[in-house]
C-alpha positions in Angstrom: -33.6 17.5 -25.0 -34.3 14.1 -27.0 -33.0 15.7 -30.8 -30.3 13.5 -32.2 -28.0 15.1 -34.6 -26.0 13.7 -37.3 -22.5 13.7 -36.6 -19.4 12.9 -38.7 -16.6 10.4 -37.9 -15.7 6.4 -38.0 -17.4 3.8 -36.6 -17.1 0.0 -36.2 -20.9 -0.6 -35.4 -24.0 -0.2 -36.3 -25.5 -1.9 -33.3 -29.2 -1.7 -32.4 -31.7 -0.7 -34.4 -32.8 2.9 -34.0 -36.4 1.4 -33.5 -35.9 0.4 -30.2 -34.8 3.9 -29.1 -38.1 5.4 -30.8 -40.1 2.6 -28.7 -38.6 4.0 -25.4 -39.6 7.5 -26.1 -42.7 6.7 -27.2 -45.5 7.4 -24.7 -47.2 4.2 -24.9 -43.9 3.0 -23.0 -43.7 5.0 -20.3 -45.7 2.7 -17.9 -42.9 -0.1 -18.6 -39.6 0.3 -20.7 -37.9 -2.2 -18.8 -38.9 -4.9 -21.8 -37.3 -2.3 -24.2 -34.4 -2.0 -22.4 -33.5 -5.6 -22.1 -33.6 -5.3 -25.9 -31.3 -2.4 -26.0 -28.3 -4.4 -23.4 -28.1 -6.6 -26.5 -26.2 -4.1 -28.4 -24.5 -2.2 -25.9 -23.0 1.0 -27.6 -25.3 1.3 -30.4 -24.4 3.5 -33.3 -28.2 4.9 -33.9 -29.0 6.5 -37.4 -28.6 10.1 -37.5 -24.9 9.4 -36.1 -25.3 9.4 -32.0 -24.7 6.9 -29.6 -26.6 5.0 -27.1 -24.8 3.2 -24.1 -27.4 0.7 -22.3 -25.4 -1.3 -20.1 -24.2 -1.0 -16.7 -20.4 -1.8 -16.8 -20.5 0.6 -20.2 -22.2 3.7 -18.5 -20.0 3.6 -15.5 -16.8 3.5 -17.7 -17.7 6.5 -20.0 -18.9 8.3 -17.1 -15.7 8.0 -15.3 -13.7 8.6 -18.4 -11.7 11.9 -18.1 -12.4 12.5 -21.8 -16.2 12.6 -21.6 -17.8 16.6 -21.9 -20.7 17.5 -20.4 -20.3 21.4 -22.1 -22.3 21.2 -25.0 -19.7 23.5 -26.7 -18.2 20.2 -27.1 -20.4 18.6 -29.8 -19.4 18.5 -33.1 -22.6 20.8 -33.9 -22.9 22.9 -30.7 -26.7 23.6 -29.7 -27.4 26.8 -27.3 -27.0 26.0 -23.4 -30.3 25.0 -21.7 -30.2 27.7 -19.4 -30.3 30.3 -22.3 -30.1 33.7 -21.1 -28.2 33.1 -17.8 -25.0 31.2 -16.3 -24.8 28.0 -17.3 -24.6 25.4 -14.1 -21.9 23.2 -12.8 -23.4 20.0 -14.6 -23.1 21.5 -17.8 -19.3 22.6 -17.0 -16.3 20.2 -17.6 -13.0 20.0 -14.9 -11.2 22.4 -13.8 -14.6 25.0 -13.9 -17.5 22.1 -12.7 -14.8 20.7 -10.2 -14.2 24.5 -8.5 -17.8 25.4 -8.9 -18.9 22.0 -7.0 -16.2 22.5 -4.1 -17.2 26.0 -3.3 -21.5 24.5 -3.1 -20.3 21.5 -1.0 -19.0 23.4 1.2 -22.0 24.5 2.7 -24.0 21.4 1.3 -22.4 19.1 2.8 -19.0 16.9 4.4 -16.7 17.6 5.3 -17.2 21.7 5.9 -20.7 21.2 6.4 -21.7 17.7 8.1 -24.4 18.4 9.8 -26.9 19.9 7.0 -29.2 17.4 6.7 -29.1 15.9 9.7 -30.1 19.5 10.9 -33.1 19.5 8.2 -34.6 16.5 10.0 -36.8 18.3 12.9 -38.0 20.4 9.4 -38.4 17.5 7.3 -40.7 15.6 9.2 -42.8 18.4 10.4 -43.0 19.1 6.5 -44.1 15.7 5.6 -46.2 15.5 8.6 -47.9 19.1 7.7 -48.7 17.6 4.2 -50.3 14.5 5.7 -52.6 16.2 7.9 -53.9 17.9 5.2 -54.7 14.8 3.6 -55.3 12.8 6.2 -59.2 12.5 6.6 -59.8 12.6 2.5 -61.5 9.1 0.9 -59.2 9.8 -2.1 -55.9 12.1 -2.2 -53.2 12.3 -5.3 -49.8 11.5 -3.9 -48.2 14.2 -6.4 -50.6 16.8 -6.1 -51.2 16.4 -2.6 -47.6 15.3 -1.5 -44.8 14.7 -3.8 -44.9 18.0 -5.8 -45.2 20.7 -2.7 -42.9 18.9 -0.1 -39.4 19.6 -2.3 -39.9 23.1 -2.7 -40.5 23.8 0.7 -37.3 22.3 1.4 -35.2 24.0 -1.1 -36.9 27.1 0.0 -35.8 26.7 3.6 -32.7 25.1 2.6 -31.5 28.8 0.3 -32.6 30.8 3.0 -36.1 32.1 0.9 -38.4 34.2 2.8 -41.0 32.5 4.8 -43.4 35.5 2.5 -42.2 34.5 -0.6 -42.5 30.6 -0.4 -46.1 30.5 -1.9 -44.2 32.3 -5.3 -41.9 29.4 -5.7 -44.7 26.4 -5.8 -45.9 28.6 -8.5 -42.9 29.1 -10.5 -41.9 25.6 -10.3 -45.2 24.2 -10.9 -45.3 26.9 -14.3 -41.7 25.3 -15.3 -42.8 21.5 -14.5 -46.0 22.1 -17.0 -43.8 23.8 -19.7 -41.0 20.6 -19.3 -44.3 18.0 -20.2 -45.2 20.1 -22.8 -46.8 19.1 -25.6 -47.2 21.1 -29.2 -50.1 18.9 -30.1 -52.6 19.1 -27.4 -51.0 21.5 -25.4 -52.1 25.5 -25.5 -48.8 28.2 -26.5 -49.9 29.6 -22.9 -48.6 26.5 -21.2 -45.1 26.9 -22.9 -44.9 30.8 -22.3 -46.1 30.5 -18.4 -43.1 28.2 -18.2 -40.9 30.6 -20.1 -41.9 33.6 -17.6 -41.4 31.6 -14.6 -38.1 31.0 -15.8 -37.6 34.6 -15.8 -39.1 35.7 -12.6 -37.0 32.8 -10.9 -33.4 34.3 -12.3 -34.6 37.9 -11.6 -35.7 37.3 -8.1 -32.9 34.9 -7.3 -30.6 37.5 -8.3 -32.0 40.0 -6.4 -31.7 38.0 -3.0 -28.4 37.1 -3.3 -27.3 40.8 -3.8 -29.1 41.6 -0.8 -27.7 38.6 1.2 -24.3 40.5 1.1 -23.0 41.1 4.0 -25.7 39.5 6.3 -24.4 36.3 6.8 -27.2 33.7 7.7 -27.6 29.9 7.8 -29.0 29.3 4.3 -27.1 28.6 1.2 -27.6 32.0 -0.7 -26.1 33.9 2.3 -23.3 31.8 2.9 -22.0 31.5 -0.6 -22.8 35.5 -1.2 -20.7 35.9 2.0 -17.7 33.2 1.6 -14.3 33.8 1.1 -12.5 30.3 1.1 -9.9 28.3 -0.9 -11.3 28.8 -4.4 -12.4 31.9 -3.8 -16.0 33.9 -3.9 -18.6 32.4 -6.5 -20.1 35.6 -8.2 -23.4 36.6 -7.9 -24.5 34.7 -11.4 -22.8 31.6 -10.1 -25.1 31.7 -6.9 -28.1 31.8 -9.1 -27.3 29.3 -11.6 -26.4 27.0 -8.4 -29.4 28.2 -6.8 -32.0 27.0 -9.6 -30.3 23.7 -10.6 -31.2 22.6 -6.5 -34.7 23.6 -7.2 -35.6 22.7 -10.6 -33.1 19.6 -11.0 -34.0 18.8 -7.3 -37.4 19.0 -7.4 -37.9 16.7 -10.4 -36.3 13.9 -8.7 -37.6 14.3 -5.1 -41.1 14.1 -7.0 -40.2 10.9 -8.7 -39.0 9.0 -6.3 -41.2 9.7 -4.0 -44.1 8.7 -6.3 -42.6 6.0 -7.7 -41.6 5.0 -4.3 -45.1 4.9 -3.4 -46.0 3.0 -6.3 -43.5 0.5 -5.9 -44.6 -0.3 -2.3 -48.3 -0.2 -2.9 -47.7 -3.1 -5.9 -45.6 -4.9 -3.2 -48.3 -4.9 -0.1 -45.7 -7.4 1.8 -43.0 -4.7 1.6 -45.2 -1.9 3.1 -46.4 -4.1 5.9 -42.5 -4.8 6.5 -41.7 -1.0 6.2 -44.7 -0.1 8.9 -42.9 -3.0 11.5 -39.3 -2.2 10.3 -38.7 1.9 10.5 -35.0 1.1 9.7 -35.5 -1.0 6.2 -36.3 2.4 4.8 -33.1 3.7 4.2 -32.0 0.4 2.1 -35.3 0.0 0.6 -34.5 3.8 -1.2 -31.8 2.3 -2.5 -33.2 -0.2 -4.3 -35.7 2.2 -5.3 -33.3 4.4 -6.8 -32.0 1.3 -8.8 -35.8 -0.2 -9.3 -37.8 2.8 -10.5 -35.0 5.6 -10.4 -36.6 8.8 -10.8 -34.1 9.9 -13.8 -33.8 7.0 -16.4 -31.8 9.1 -18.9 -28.6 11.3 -19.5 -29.8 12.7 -23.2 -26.5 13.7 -24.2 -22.8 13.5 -23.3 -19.6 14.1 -26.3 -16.1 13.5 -25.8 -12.9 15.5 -26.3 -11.8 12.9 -28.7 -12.2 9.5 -30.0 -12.9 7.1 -27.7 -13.6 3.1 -27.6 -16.1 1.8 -25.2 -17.4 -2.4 -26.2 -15.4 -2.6 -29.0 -17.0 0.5 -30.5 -15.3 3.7 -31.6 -17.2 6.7 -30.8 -16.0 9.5 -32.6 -15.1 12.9 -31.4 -17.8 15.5 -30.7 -20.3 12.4 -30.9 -23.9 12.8 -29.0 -23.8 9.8 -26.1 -27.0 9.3 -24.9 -26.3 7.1 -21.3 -29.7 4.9 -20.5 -29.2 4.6 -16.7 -32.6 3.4 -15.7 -31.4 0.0 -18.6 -28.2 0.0 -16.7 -29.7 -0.4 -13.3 -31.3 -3.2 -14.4 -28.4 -5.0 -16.2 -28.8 -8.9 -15.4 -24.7 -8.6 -15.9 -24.5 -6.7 -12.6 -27.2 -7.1 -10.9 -29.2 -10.6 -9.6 -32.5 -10.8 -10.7 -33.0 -7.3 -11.2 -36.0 -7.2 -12.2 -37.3 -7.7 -8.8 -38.2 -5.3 -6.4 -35.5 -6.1 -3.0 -35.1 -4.0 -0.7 -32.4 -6.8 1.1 -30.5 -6.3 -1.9 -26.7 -6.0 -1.0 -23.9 -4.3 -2.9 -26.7 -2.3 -4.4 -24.4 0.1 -6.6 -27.1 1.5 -8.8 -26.9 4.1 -11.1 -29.8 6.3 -9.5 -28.2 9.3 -9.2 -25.1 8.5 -12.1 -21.4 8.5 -11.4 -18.4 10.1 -11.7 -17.7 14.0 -11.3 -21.4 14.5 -12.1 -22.5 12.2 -9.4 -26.0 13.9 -8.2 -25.4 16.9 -5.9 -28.1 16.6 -3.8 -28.4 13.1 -3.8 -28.0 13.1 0.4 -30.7 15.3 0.8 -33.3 13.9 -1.8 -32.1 10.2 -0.1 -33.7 11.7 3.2 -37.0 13.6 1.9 -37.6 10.1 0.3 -36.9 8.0 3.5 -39.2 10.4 6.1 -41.5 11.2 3.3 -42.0 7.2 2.5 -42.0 6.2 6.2 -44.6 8.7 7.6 -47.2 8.1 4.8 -46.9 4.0 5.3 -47.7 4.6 9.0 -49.9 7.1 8.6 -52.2 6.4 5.7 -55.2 4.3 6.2 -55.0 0.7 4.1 -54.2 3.2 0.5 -55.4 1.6 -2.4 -54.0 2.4 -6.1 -56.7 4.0 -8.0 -55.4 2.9 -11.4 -52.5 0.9 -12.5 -50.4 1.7 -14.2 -51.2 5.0 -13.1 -51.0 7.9 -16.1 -47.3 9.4 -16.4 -45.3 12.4 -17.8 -44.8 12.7 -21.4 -40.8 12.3 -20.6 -38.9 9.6 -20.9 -35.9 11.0 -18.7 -37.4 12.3 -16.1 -39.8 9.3 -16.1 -42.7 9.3 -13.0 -46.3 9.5 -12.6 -48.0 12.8 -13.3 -50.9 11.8 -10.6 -51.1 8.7 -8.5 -54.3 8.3 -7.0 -55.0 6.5 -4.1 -57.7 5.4 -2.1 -57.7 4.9 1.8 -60.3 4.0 4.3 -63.2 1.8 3.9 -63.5 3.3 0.5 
């Protein structure tokens, strides 16, 4: 995901030093890259050394993003790698207009407005008996982990009851998607092979079982998502069954990554800023624009590792040639003094809080709506409901990624300790 390749073409700058980019992805930055990304918004399209391109500042990354000749198909780069979902149909992120835009249409209709308007208003009785569930559990403990414990079971048993996945086979999917999670933080020189091939096999009984319940949702229409694409006929068609599966595992995986985030880092946030919870516990409401400013603050995804273009393309005076790796550092952009005041400060009052938490453009996160609400219930009912938590450690330990940046545990104390 982070390789850089050398690519061929003009330029008119050499921009920042590739340093700073080695800085952000090394570990001893995860806790707090924001320094390094100040340093980064000096330059902001910055030619690195092996020929890509990193874009650091808001106005920048909104512009490419919306520009009709950026390619998220990796076929596109001028030394094509093999799609990330080797083996099976690609998903609609990784597709370019026309094929992403009729892919998306055909999932939002039952994801979302207008066809759908009522899906996750519907999911809230489930939601909060979800979150509440996982709270009892936790609820009489001197010391709990609010990703083992919370943030890393609560998304999959939503994904599972949003695609329609037997009751039965729930417990299957916490430990495929905990086998994947592990392989993603892998690490070749600590880790064992085993944790690598776990991942790789859970891959594979994912597809394969995925597969198998979409052929066997034809012609039973039901209220999840697997049935109702398997069984839809509307303007753009019917998605095949491959389709269905490669739509399927990009809510899970891709969904599951960023519920966990920003929950934890939600919880993070508020347990650094003790004035905030108390607000949150008297003020219900304040959580839906406080997730906002989450999602700008500590966003859960703080990097889009590649992007080319169709062809040349000028963005800040800078000529980024054809086929060129663009590596877009949203997290920097979020916090890009040019846009935003003082953003380096946590405010959930903030107004005209455009962040860049879930991207922009065509691309703009799928399931944003439904992760926006996990967070907002999840956040609320632990506020009210934990007793005085206290941060174990901070900064607590993270992932190994820089993109999908979060803590791997956060452990809290509650009680009298």
């Amino acid at each position: 995901m982070h390789q850089h390749r050398q690519e061929e073409g003009r330029t008119t700058t050499t921009g920042t030093p590739g340093t700073t980019l080695q800085r952000i992805f090394d570990y001893s930055a995860r806790a707090d890259p924001y320094p390094l990304y100040a340093e980064l918004r000096e330059t902001p399209v910055a030619r690195q050394e092996d020929g890509s391109y990193v874009i650091s500042t808001y106005r920048e990354i909104t512009d490419i993003l919306n520009d009709p000749h950026l390619s998220s198909d990796l076929r596109n780069l001028s030394r094509p790698v093999p799609p990330p979902e080797e083996g099976g149909t690609s998903s609609f992120i990784h597709m370019d207009s026309p094929e992403h835009d009729r892919l998306r249409r055909m999932a939002t209709r039952h994801f979302g407005p207008p066809h759908t308007p009522g899906l996750v208003t519907g999911l809230e009785g489930f939601l909060t008996a979800a979150v509440g569930s996982l709270i009892d559990d936790v609820a009489g403990k001197d010391q709990i982990d609010i990703v083992d414990d919370f943030a890393f079971p609560l998304p999959v048993t939503v994904t599972c009851r949003l695609l329609g996945v037997p009751c039965e086979d729930e417990p299957r999917f916490h430990l495929w998607v905990n086998d994947i999670m592990n392989s993603i933080d892998y690490n070749p020189e600590t880790d064992p092979q085993e944790k690598l091939d776990k991942g790789v096999q859970a891959r594979k009984d994912l597809h394969q079982y995925l597969g198998e319940l979409v052929e066997q949702c034809h012609g039973r229409p039901g209220d999840g998502l697997l049935s109702r694409l398997a069984n839809d006929d509307g303007p753009d068609g019917r998605m095949a069954d491959a389709e269905i599966v490669a739509t399927a595992r990009l809510l899970l995986i891709a969904g599951h990554e960023t519920v966990v985030n920003l929950i934890t880092n939600g919880m993070l946030t508020l347990l650094r800023h003790p004035q905030v919870l108390q607000r949150l516990r008297n003020e219900p409401d304040l959580v839906v624009p406080l997730v906002e400013e989450l999602l700008r603050y500590e966003p859960p995804v703080h990097i889009i590792p590649w992007r080319t273009t169709y062809s040349d393309v000028t963005v800040a005076d800078t000529v980024i040639p054809r086929g060129s790796q663009i590596m877009l550092m949203l997290a920097s952009g979020s916090r890009d003094p040019k846009r935003f005041h003082d953003p380096d400060r946590f405010d959930p009052d903030r107004h005209d809080n455009q962040h860049l938490g879930f991207g922009s453009g065509i691309h703009l996160c799928f399931g944003g709506p439904l992760a926006r609400r996990e967070t907002q219930i999840a956040l609320t009912e632990l506020v009210c409901r934990l007793d005085r938590p206290r941060l174990v450690a901070d900064p607590p330990p993270y992932r190994l990624s820089p993109v999908l940046r979060g803590p791997i545990h956060l452990d809290i104390e509650q009680g009298d300790g």
